[in-house]
C-alpha positions, 0 to 999 in steps of 0.5 A: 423650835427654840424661841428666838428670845432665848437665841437673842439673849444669847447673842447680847451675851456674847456681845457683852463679852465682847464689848468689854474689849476695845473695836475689832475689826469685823466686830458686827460681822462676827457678832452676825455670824455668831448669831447666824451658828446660834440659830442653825444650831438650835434649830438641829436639836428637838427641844422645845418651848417651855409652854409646849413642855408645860402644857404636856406636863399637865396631860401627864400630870391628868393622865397620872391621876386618870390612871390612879382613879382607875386602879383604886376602882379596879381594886375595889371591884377586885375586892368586892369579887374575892369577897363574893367569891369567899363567902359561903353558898347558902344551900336552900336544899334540906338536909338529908339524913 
């Protein structure tokens, strides 16, 4: 859920917007309502906060180089098997004339 912060400094905003115009009517209320349509608004769309988007950020960012740590071993043991598999078979047996 949007943090209220960023509804509330919406909404101061606005009203500076609207400050710079003399008294209407029905200011408060508009102001109210305006406020009112931020939060209804905000709550229908999936966002969320800026510390639950870092937080996951940082499980990427480990799971990333989890990943990396893990391919450059599977690599190496790749290698090291090729190299096992190409290097010739000593045969024990003797040579037969």
């Amino acid at each position: 859920m949007i943090h209220q912060k960023l509804i509330d400094s919406l909404s101061s905003q606005f009203s500076q917007l609207l400050s710079h115009r003399p008294e209407m009517p029905g200011q408060q209320e508009l102001q109210g309502q305006i406020r009112t349509v931020l939060q209804s608004s905000f709550a229908k769309l999936d966002l969320v906060t800026r510390d639950e988007f870092d937080a996951q950020q940082a499980v990427l960012m480990r799971t990333r180089e989890r990943l990396e740590q893990l391919e450059a071993r599977l690599a190496a043991l790749e290698s090291e098997g090729m190299a096992a598999a190409e290097a010739p078979a000593t045969d024990t047996s003797e040579p037969r004339d």
